[in-house]
C-alpha positions as CSV (number, residue, x, y, z in Angstrom):
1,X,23.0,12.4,-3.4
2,X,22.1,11.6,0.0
3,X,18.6,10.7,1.0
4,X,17.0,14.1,2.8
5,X,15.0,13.1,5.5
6,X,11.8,14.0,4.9
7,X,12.4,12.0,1.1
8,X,13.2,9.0,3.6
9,X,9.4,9.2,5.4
10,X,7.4,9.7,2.4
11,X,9.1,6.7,0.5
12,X,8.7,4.7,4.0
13,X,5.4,5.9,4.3
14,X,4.6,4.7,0.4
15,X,6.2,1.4,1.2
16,X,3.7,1.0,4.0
17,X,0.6,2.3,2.6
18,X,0.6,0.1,-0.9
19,X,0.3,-3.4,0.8
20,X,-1.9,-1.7,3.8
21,X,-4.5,0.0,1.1
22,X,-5.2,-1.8,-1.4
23,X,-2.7,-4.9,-1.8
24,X,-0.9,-3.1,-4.6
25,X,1.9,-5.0,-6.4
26,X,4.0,-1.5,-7.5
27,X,4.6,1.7,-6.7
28,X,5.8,3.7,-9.2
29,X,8.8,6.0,-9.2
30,X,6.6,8.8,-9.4
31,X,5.4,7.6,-6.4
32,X,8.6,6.9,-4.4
33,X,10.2,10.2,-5.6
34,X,8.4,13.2,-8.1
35,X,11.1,13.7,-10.2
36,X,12.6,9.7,-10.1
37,X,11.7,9.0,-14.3
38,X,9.8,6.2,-15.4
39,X,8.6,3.0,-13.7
40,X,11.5,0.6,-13.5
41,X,9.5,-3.4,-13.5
42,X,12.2,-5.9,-12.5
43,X,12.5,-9.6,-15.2
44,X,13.9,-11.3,-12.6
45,X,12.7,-14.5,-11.5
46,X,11.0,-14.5,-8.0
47,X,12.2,-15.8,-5.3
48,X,9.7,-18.8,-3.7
49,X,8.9,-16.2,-0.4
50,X,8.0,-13.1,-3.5
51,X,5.9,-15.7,-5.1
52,X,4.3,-16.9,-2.3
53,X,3.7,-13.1,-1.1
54,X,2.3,-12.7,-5.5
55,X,-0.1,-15.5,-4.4
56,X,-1.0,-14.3,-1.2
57,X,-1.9,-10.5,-2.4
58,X,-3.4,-11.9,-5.7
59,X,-5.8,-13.7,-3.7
60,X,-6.8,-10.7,-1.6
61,X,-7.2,-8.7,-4.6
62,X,-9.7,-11.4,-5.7
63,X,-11.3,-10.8,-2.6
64,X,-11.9,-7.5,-2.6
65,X,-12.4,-7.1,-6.7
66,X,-15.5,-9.6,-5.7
67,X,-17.2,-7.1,-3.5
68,X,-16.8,-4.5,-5.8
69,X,-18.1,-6.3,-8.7
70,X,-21.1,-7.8,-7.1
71,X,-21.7,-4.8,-4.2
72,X,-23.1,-7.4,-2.1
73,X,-23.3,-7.2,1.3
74,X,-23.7,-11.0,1.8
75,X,-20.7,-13.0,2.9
76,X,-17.5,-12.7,5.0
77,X,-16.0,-9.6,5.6
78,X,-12.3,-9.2,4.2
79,X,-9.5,-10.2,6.0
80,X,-6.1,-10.5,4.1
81,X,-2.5,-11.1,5.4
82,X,-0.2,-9.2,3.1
83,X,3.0,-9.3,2.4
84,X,5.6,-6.9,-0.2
85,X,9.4,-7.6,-0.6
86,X,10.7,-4.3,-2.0
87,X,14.2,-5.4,-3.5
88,X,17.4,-3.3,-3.2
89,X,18.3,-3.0,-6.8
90,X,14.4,-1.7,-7.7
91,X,14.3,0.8,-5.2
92,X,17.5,2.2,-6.3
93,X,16.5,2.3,-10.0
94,X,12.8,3.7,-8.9
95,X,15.2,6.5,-7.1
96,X,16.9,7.2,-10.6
97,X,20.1,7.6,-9.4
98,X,19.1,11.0,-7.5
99,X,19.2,9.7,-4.0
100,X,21.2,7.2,-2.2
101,X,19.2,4.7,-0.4
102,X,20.8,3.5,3.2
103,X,19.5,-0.2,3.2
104,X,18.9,-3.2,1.5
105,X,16.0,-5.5,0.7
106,X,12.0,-3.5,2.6
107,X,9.8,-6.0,3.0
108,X,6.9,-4.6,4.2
109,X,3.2,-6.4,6.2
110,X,0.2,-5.6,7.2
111,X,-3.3,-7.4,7.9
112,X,-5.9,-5.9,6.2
113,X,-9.3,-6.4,8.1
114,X,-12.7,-4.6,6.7
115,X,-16.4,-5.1,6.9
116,X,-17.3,-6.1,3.4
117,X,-20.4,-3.3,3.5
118,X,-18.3,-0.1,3.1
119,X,-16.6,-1.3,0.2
120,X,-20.2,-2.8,-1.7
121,X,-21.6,0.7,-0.6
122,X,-18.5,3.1,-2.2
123,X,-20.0,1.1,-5.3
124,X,-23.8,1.4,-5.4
125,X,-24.5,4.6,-3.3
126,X,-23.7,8.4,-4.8
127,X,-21.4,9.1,-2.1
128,X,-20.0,7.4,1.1
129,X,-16.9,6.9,3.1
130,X,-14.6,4.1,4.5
131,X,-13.6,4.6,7.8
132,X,-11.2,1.6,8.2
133,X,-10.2,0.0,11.8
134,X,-7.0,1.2,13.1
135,X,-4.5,-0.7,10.5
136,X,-0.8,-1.8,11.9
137,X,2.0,-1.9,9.4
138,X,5.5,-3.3,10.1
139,X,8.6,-2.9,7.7
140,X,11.8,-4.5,8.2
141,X,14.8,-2.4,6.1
142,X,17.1,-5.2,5.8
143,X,21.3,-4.0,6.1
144,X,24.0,-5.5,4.5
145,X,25.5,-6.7,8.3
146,X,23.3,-7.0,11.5
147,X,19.6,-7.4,11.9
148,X,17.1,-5.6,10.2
149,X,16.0,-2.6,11.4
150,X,12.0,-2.7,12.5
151,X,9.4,0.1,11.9
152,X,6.1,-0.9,13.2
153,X,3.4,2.2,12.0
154,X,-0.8,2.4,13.1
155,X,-2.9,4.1,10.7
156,X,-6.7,4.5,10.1
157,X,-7.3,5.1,6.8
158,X,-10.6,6.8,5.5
159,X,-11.8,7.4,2.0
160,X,-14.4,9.0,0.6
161,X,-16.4,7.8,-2.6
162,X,-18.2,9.7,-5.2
163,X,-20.5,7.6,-7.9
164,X,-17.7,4.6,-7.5
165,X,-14.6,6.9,-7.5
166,X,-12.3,7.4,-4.8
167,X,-12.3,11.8,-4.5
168,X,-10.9,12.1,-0.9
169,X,-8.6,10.1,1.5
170,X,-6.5,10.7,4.9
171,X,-4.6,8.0,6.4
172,X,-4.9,9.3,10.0
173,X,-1.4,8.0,11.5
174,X,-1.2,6.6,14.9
175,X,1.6,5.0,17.0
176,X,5.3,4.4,15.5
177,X,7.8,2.6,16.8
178,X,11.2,2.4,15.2
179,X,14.8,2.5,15.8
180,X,15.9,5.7,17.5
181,X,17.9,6.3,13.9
182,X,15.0,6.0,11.9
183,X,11.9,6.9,14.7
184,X,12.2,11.3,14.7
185,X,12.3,11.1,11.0
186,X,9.0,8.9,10.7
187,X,7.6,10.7,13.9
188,X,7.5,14.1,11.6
189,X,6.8,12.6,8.4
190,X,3.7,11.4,10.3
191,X,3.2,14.0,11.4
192,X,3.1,16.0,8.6
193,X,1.1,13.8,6.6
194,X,-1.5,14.0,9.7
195,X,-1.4,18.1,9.5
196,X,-1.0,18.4,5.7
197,X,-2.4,15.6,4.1
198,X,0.5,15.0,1.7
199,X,-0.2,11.7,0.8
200,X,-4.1,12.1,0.6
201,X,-4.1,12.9,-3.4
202,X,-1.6,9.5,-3.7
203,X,-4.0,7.6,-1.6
204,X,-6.9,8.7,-3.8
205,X,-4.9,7.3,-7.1
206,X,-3.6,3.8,-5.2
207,X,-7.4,3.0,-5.1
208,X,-8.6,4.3,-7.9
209,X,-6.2,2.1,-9.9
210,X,-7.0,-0.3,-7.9
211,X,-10.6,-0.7,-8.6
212,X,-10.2,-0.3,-11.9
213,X,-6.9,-1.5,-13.4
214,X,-5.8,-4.1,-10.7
215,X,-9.5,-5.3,-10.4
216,X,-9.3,-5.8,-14.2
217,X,-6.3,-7.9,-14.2
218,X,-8.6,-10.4,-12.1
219,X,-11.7,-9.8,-13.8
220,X,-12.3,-13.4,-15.2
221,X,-11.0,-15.2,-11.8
222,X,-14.0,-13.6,-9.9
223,X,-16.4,-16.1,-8.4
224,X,-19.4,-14.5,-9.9
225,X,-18.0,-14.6,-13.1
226,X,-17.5,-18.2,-13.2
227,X,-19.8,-20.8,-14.9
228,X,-22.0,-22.6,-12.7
């Protein structure tokens, strides 16, 4: 089955927003498409860039998982260079066979800068909201001849906390560029997402697994929990 447009945005759109939110390592096939199956984890060795993009994102996540922990307001604010190499062969699988996708390797970037206050608030106070800065995203969908074709996407992301729990989120889409191929189908799908808030409740579960799963996973490699 070919890929409908609108299906091409919103997995586009997912691709962006994991590494751009919350430094994710997966997104699930849920995520990618509603009725894909199960998640699909690749057992293939990494490559030395994927590990070096692991390394990079697992140190951001240490970052932020910090702040949350401690919900101090001392210290440097974040600022994280991320990086996400989506390979061909797991995108296909986290499709399930249902739709055809038109390109190879997406390797997705994006430099996440925050104040370090929002995030120690969302924490410790019964209900606020992070209004990040506007947030640039660039995606290269990589072909099996030529050069790669380049989306570039702005977003400012806010979302709104309730008693430590993520409840509400927009991502607020600004500027795209892209190839005149791709650029009307990301143009709507922004577009939508702007008018509709389709990916709001998706947004709300990306950091709610994030501060609680993901955070976990880094729980004893937190500064303040190691011995002085």
């Amino acid at each position: 089955m070919t890929m409908r447009p609108g299906q091409i945005a919103i997995l586009l759109l997912l691709f962006g927003v994991s590494p751009a939110l919350a430094a994710s390592d997966n997104v699930s096939a849920k995520d990618a498409e509603p009725t894909a199956g199960t998640q699909v984890k690749s057992k293939r060795a990494l490559t030395p860039a994927e590990k070096a993009e692991k390394k990079a994102r697992k140190a951001c996540k240490i970052e932020i998982c910090e702040i949350l922990a401690t919900k101090s307001q001392q210290g440097p604010d974040i600022a994280c260079d991320i990086v996400k190499t989506w390979r061909t062969d797991d995108i296909v699988e986290m499709l399930g066979g249902r739709i055809d996708w038109p390109w190879g390797n997406a390797v997705c970037q994006s430099k996440l800068r925050l104040k370090r206050a929002p995030p120690a608030n969302a924490m410790s106070e019964p209900r606020t909201r992070i209004v990040m800065d506007s947030q640039t995203v660039r995606c290269s969908l990589h072909q099996k001849k030529g050069k790669p074709y380049v989306v570039e996407l702005d977003m400012a992301p806010k979302v709104t906390f309730k008693d430590g729990k993520a409840v509400s989120a927009e991502i607020n889409w600004g500027e795209v560029s892209a190839p005149m191929l791709i650029y009307p189908i990301l143009y709507a799908g922004t577009g939508l997402d702007n008018s509709s808030n389709v990916l709001g409740p998706e947004v709300v579960r990306m950091v709610n697994e994030f501060t609680v799963k993901k955070c976990a996973e880094v729980k004893d490699e937190l500064p303040s929990n190691q011995p002085n």
